[in-house]
Backbone bond lengths (Angstrom), bond angles and torsions (degrees), N, CA, C in turn:
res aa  C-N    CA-C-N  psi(-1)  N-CA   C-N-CA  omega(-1)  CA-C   N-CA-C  phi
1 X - - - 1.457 - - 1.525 109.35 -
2 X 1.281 128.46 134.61 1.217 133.12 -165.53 1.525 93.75 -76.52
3 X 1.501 128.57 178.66 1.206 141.79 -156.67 1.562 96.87 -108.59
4 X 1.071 120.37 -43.64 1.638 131.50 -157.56 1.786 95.27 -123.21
5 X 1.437 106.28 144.07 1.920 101.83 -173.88 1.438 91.84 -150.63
6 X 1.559 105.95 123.48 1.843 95.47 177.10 1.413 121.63 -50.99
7 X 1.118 144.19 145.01 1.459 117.64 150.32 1.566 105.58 -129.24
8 X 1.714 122.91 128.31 1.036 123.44 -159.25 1.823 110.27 -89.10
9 X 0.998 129.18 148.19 1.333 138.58 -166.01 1.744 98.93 -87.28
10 X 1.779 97.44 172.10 1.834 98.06 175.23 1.579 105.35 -52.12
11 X 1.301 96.66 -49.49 1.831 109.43 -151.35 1.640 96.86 -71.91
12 X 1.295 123.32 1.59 1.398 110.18 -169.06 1.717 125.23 100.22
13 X 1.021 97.11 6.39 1.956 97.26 -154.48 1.501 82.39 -112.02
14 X 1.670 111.01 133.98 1.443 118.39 -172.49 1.659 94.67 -110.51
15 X 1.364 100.24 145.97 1.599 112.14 179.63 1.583 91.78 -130.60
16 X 1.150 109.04 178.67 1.586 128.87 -172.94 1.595 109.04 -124.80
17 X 1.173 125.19 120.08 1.110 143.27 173.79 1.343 130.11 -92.14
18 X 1.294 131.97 104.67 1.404 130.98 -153.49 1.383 105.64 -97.68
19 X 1.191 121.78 124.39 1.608 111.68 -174.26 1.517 103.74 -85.34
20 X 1.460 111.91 155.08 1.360 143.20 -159.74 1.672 111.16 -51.27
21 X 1.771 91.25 -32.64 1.812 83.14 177.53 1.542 130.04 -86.73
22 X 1.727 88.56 -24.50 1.475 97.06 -166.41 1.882 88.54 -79.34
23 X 1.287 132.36 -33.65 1.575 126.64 -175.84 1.355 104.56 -56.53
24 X 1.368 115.79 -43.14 1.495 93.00 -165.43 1.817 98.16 -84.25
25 X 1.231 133.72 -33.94 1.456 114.87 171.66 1.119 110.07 -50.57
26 X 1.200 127.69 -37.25 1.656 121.44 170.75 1.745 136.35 -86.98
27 X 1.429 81.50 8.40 2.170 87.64 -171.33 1.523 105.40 -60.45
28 X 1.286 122.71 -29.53 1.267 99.60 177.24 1.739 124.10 -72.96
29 X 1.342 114.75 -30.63 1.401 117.46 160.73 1.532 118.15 -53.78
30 X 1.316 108.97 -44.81 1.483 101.65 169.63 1.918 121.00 -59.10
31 X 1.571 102.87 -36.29 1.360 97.62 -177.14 1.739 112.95 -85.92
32 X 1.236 136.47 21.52 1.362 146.14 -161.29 1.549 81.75 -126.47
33 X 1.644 125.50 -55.87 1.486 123.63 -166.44 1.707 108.85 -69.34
34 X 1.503 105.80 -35.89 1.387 102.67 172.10 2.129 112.39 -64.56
35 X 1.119 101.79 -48.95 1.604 122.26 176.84 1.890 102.67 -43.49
36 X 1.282 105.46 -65.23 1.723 117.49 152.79 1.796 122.36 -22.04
37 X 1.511 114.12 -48.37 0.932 120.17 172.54 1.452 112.48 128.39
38 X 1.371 118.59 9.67 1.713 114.05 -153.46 1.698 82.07 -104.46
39 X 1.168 91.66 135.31 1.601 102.49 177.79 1.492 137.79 -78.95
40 X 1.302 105.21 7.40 1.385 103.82 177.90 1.394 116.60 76.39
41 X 1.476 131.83 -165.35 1.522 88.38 -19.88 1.638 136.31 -113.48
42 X 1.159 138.92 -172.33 1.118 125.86 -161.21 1.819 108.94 -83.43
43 X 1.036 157.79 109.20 1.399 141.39 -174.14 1.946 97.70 -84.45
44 X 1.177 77.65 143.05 2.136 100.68 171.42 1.097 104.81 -136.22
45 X 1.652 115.55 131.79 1.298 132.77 169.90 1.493 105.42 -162.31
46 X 1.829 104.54 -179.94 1.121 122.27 -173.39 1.400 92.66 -115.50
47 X 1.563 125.08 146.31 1.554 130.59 153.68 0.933 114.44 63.49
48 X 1.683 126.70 12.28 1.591 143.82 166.20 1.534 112.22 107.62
49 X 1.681 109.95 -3.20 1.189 107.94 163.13 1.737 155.41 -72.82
50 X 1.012 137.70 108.34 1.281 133.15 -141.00 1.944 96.51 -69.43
51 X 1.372 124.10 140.79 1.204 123.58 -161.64 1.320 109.36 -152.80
52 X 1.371 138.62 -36.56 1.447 137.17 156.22 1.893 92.39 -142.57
53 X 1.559 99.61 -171.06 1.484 109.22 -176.07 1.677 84.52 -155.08
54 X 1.670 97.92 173.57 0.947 112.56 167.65 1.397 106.27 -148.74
55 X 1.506 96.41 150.70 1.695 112.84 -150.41 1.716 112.77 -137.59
56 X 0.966 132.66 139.02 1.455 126.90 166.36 1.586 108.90 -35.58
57 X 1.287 124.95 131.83 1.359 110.15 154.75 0.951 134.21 -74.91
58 X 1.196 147.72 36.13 1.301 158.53 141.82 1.560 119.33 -87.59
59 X 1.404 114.09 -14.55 1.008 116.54 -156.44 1.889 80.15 -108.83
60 X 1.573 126.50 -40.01 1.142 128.78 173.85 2.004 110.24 -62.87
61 X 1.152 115.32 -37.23 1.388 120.49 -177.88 1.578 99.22 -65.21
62 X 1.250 107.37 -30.86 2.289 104.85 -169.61 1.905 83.85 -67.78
63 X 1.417 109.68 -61.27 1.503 116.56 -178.10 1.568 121.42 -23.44
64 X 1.459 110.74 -58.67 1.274 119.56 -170.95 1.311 97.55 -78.53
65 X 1.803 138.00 -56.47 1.371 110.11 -177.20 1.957 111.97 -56.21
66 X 1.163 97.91 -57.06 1.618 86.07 173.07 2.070 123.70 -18.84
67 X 1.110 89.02 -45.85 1.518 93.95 -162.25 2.032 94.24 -96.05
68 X 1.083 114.32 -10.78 1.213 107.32 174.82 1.372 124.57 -72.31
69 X 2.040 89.36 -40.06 1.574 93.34 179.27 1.368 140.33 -101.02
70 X 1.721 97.64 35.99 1.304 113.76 -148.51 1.776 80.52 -109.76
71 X 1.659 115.33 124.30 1.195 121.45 155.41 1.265 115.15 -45.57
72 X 1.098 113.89 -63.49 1.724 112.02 -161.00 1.824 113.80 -100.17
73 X 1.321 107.10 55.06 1.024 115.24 -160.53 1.704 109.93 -66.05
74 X 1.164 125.45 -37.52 1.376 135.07 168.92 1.866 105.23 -50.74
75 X 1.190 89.23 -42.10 1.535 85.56 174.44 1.423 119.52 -74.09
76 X 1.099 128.62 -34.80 1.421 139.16 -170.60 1.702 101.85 -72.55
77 X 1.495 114.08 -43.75 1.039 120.45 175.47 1.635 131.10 -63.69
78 X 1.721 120.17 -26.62 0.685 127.30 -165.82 1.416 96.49 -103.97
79 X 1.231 132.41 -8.78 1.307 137.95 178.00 1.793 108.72 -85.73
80 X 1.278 99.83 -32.68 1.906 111.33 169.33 1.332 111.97 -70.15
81 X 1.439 104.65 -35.56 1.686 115.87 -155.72 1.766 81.30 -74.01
82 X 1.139 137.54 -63.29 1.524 164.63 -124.03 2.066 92.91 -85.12
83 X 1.178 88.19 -26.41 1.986 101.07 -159.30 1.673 89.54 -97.33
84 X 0.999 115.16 -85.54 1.798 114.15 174.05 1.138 104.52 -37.71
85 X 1.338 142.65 -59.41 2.153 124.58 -176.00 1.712 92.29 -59.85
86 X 0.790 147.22 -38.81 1.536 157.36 -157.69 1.468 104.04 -58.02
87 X 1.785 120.65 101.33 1.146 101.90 165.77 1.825 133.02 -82.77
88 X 1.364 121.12 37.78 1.027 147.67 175.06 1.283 124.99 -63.57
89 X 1.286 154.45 142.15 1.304 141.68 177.37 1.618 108.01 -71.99
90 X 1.482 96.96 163.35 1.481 84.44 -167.82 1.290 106.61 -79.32
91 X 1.811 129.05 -169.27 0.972 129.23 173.90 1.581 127.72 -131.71
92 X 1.002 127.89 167.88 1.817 111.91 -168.20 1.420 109.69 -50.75
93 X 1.508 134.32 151.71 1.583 124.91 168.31 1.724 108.35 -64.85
94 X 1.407 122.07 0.34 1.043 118.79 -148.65 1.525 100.61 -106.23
95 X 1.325 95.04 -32.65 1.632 122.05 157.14 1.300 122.66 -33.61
96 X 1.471 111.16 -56.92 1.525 133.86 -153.17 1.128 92.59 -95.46
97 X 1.510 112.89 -53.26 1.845 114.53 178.30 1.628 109.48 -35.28
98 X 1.273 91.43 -68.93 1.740 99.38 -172.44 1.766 107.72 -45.59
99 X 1.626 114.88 -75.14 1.328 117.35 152.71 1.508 121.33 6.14
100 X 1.304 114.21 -76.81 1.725 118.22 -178.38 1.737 104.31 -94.31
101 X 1.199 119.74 19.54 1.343 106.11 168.95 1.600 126.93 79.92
102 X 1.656 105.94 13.92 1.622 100.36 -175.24 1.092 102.97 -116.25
103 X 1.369 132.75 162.67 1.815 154.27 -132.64 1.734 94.88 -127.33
104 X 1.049 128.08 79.30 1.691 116.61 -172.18 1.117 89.25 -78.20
105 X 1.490 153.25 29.67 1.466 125.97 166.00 1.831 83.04 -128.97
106 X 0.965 138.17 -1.14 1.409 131.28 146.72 1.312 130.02 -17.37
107 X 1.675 140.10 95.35 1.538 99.73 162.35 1.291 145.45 -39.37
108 X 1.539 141.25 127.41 1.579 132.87 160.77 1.375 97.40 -56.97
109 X 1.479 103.81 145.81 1.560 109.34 133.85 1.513 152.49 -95.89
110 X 0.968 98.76 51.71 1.622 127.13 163.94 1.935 113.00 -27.69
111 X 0.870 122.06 2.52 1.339 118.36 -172.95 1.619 117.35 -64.77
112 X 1.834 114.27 -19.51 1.078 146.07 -172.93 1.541 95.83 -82.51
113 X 0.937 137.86 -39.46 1.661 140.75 -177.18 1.588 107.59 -84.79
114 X 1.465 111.94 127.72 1.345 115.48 136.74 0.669 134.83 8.47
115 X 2.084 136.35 112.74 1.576 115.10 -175.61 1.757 101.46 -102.56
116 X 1.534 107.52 153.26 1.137 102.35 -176.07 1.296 110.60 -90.37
């Protein structure tokens, strides 16, 4: 079984899926390539299925305040959850932004994170 297996998305856009054994013989290359600067992120799965990732943590810390400070977070979630099962093409982020109510030309406040 090859190490890496395309698996193609709703919208068409193919990512690579790293199966579970060959990631962890390789997690430390992945965490030196993230350390490097390459952003991820890494996909892990079984049988070409996408199943967790791995990501800079910094890039997971923007995630969690994002989702912390989101009032209607059940909503936001169920609107993601609703878009990924969705065999639909995808749609602009700008789309979705508006959709769930967030300002992408907004500053974050990131002041809490690490400067690079």
């Amino acid at each position: 079984m090859d190490p890496e297996t395309p698996y193609v998305l709703p919208g068409g856009e193919k990512i690579w899926v790293i199966d579970t054994a060959a990631a962890a013989e390789h997690l430390p290359q992945m965490i030196e390539r993230l350390r490097d600067g390459e952003p991820g992120p890494f996909i892990v799965g079984d049988a070409g299925q996408p199943e967790a990732v791995v990501i800079p943590w910094n890039a997971f810390r923007r995630l969690a305040v994002l989702a912390a400070e989101t009032d209607d977070f059940e909503h936001v979630y169920g609107i993601a959850s609703e878009r990924l099962a969705s065999n639909e093409p995808s749609i602009p982020i700008e789309d979705v932004a508006a959709e769930i109510g967030w300002h992408l030309n907004e500053p974050i406040d990131d002041s809490d994170l690490p400067k690079k």
